[in-house]
C-alpha positions as CSV (number, residue, x, y, z in Angstrom):
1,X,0.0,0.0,0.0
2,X,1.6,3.8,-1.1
3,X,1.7,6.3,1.1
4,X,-1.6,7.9,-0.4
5,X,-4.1,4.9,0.0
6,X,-5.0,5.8,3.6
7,X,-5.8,9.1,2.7
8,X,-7.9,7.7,0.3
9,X,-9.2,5.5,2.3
10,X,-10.9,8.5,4.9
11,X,-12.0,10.7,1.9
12,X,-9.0,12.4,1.1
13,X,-10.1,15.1,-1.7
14,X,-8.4,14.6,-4.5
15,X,-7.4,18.5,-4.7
16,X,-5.2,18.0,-1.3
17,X,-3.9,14.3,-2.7
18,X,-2.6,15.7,-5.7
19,X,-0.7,18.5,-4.3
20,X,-0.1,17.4,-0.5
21,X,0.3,13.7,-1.3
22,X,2.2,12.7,-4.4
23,X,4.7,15.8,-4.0
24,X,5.7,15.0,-0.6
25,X,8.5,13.0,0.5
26,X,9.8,14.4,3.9
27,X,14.0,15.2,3.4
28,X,16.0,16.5,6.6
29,X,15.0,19.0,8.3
30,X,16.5,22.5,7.1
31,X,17.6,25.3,9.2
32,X,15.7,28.7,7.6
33,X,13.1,29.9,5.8
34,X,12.3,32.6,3.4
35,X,8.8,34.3,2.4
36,X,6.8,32.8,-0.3
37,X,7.2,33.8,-3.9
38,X,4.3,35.6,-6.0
39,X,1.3,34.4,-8.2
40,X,2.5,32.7,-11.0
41,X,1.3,33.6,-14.6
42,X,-0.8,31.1,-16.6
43,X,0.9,27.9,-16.8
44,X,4.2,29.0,-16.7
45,X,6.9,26.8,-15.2
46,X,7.9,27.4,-12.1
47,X,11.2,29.8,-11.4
48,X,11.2,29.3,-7.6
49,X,11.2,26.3,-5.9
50,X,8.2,27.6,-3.6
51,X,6.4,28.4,-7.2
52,X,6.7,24.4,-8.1
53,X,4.0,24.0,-5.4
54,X,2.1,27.1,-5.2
55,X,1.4,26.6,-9.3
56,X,-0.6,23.3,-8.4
57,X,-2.2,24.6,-5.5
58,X,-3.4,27.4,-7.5
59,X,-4.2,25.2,-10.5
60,X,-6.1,23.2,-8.0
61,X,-8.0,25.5,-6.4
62,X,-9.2,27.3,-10.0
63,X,-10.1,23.8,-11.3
64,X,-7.6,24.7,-14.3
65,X,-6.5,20.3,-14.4
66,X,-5.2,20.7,-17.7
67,X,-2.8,22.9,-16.4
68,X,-1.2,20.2,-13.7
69,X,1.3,18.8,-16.9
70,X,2.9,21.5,-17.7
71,X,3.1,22.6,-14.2
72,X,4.3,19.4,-12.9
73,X,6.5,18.2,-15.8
74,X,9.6,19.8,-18.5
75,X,7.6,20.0,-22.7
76,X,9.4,16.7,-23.8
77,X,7.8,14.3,-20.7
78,X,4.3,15.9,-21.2
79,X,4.5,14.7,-25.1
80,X,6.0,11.3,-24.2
81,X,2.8,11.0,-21.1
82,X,0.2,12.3,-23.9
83,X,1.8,9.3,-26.1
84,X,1.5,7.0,-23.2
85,X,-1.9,7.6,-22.6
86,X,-3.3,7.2,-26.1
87,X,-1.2,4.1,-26.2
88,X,-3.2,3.0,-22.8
89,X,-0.2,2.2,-21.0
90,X,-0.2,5.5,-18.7
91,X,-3.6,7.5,-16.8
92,X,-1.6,10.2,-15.2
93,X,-2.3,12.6,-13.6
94,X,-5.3,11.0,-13.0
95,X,-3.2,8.0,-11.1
96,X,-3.0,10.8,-8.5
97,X,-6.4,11.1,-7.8
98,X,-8.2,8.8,-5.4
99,X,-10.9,5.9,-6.7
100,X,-8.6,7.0,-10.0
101,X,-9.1,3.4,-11.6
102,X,-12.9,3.4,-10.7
103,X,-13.0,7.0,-12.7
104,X,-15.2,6.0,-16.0
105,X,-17.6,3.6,-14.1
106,X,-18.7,6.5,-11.5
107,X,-18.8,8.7,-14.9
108,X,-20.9,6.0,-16.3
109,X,-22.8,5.6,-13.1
110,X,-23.7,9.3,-12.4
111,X,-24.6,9.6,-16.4
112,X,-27.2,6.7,-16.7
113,X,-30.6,7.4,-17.3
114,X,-32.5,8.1,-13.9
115,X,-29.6,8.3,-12.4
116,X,-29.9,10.8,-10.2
117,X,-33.6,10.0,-8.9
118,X,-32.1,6.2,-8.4
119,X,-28.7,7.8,-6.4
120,X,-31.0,9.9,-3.8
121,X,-33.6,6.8,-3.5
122,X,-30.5,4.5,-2.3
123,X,-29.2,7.2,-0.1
124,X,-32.9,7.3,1.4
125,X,-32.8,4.2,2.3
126,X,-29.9,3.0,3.5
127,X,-28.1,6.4,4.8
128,X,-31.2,9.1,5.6
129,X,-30.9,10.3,9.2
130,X,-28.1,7.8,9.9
131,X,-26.0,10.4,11.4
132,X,-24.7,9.2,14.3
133,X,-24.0,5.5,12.6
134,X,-22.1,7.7,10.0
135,X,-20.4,9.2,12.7
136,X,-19.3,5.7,14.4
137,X,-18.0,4.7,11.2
138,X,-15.8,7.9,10.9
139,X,-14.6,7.9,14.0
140,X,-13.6,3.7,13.8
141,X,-12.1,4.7,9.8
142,X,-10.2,7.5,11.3
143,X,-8.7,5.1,14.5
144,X,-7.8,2.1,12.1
145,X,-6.1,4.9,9.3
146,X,-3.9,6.2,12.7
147,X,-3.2,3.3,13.6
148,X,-1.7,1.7,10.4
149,X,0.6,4.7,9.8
150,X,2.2,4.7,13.2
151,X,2.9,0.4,13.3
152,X,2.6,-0.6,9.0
153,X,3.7,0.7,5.7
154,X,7.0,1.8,4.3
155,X,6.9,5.4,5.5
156,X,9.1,7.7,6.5
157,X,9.2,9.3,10.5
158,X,7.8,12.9,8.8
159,X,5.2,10.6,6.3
160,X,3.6,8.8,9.0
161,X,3.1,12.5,10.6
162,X,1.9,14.2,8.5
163,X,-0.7,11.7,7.2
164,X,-2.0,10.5,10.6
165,X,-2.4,14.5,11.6
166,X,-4.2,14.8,8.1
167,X,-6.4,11.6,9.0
168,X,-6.9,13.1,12.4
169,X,-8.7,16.0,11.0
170,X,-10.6,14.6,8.3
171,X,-12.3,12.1,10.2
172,X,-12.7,14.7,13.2
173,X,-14.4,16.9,10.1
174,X,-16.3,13.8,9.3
175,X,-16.9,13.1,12.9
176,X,-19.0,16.2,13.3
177,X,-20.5,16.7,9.4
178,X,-24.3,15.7,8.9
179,X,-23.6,13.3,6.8
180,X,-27.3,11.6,7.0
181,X,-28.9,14.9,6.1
182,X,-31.4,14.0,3.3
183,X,-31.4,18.0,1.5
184,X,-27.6,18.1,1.9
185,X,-27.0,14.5,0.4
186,X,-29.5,15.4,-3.1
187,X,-28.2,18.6,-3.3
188,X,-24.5,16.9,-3.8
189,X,-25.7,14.3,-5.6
190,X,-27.3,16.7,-8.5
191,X,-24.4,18.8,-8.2
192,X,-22.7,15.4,-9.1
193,X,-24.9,14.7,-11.4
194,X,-24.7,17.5,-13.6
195,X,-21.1,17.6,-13.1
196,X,-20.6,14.5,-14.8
197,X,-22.9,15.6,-17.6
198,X,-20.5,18.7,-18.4
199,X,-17.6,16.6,-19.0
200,X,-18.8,14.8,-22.1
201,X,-17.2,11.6,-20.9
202,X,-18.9,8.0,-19.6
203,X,-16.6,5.7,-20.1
204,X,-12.1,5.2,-21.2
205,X,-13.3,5.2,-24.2
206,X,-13.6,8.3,-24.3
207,X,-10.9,9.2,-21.8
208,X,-8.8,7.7,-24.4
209,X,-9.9,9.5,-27.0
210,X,-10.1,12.8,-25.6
211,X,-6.5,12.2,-24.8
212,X,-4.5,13.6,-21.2
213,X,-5.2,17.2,-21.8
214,X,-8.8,16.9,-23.7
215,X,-9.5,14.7,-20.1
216,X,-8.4,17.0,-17.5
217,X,-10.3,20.1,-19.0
218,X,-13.1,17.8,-19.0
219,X,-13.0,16.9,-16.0
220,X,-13.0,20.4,-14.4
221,X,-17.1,20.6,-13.9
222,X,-17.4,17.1,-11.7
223,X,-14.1,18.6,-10.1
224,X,-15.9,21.8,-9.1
225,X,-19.5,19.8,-8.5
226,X,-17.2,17.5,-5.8
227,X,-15.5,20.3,-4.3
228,X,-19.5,21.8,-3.6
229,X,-20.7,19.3,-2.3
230,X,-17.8,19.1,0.0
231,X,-18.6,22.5,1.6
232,X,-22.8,21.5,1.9
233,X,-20.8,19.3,4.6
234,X,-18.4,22.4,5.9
235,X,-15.6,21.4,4.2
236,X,-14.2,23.8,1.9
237,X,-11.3,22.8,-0.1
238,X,-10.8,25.6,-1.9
239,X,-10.6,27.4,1.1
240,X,-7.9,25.1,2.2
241,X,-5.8,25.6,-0.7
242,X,-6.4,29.1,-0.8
243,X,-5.3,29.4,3.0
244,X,-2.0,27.8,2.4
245,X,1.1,28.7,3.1
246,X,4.7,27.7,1.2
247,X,8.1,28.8,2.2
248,X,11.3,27.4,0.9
249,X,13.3,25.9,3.5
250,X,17.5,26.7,3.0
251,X,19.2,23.6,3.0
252,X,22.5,25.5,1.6
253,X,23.0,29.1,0.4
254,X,24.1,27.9,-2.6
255,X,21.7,29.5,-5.0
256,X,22.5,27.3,-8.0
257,X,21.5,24.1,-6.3
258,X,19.3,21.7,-8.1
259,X,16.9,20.8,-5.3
260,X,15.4,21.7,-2.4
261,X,12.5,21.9,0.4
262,X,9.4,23.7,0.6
263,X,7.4,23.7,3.5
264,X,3.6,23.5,3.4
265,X,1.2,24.1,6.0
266,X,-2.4,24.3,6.1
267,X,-5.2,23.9,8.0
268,X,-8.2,21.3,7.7
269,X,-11.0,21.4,9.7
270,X,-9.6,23.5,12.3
271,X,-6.4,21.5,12.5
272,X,-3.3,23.2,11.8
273,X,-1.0,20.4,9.5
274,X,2.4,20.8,7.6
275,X,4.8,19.0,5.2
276,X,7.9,19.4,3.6
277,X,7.8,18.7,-0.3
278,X,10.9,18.2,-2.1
279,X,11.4,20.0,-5.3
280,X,14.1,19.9,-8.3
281,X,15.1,21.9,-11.0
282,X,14.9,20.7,-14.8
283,X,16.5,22.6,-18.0
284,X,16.1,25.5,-15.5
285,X,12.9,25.3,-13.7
286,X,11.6,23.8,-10.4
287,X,9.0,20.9,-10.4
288,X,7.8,18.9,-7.2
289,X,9.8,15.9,-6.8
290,X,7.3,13.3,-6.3
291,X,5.1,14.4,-8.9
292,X,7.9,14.0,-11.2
293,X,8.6,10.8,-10.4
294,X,5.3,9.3,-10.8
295,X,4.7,11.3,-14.3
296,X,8.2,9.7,-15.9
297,X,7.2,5.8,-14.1
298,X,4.1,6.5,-16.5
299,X,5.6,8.0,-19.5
300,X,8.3,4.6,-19.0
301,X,5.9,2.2,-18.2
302,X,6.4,-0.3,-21.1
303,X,3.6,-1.2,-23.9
304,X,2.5,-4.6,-22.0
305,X,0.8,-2.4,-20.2
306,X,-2.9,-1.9,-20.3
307,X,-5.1,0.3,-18.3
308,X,-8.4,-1.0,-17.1
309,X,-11.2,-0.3,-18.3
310,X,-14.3,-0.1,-15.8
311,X,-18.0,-0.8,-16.9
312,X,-20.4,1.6,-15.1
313,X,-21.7,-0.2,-11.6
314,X,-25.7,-1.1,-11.8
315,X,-27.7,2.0,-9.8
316,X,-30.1,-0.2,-8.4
């Protein structure tokens, strides 16, 4: 299991995975900091290492998906991942998001016919006014999550940190949302409805065919629809995105080195959390570390590889 499944596994968004998550891999501990660098332009690369994770922040909290390539990776990888995905072998970014493999059946699902008068008919009848059973099942989620990153898992001591605080305030967020509320749950699930409508896509069919950057702009509408219904529930990612604060930490003063850390900390749910991110420099410009790595396993992975493809789930 990766370092981002039990995340995932408490209702991570997939805003804070993508930008918390895969960039981070905890290196020593620094001695300084210096203030945060400006607003980047429109998809520019980034020319300061705090920039390489403020762009996707920003990119994140805009819903602009289709900028995360070029923010996250030098011109000739994003044309070898564009290959990679209309060859099937690759998915990413959307290998950073979580239920990413389960992506065109919930398109599929939320696009059927009736399906949003069959979605709030199941919620009515097995989750309406279920609060406090929701609540239980937070809470015992949020317990099992801790207690996996402090005893399992090939994780660093700053990993298991920062994604047990992060698990800790999600499932205190969860702990305390009305998550049984029956006008909440139908308003997000027609705000996921429609979502899905806008993006044109049901299935990896036509993932495939729209290609990695046809996708991602796509997928913007059910991004924004997810991140609404969020905040019907007090959760407001944008918010925590928005609220966030980067800093480079100074490893050296050498102001030609090819890597270093930025420090990221933000608050969820009234919890203040923090994490050091790793970032390099390519042909000139800083990208985050982790996302890079992921982005050239996918570019690399070799042509045996298939990516599944997921029929929609019956709405019964």
């Amino acid at each position: 299991m990766d370092h981002r499944s039990i995340a995932r596994g408490v209702a991570l968004p997939a805003a804070l995975c993508i930008a918390l998550g895969a960039c981070s891999k905890p290196p020593p501990s620094p001695p300084a900091t210096v203030a945060s660098a400006p607003v980047r332009k429109v998809c520019e690369g980034a020319t300061e290492p705090e920039l390489a994770v403020r762009n996707v922040l920003d990119a994140l909290r805009t819903n602009a998906l289709d900028d995360i390539p070029c923010l996250a990776t030098p011109r000739t990888l994003q044309m070898r991942l564009e290959l990679a995905w209309r060859e099937d072998r690759s998915r990413w970014p959307l290998t950073e998001l979580p239920l990413s493999s389960k992506l065109p059946a919930i398109l599929g699902a939320l696009q059927k016919p009736g399906a949003q008068a069959s979605l709030t008919s199941r919620f009515d009848r097995q989750l309406a006014d279920q609060t406090k059973d929701l609540h239980d099942t937070a809470r015992g989620l949020g317990l099992f999550a801790v207690r996996y990153l402090q005893h399992e898992g090939d994780y660093s001591a700053g990993e298991r940190a920062h994604y047990a605080a992060l698990v800790v305030a999600l499932s205190g967020w969860a702990e305390q949302a009305p998550l049984g509320d029956r006008d909440r749950a139908h308003q997000a699930i027609n705000l996921l409805v429609a979502g899905a409508a806008q993006t044109g896509l049901t299935n990896d069919a036509g993932i495939h065919e729209a290609g990695m950057g046809g996708t991602l702009r796509a997928l913007a509408p059910l991004v924004k629809a997810a991140k609404q219904g969020l905040s019907l529930y007090g959760l407001s990612i944008d918010d925590v995105l928005a609220g966030a604060t980067v800093t480079r930490l100074m490893a050296q003063a050498d102001p030609d080195a090819d890597h270093a850390t930025v420090h990221v900390a933000y608050r969820v749910a009234g919890k203040d959390i923090a994490t050091d991110i790793p970032v390099e420099r390519r042909d000139g410009l800083w990208y985050c570390s982790g996302l890079l790595a992921d982005a050239e396993r996918a570019a690399n992975a070799p042509k045996t590889t298939t990516v599944l493809r997921k029929a929609a789930p019956e709405i019964k």
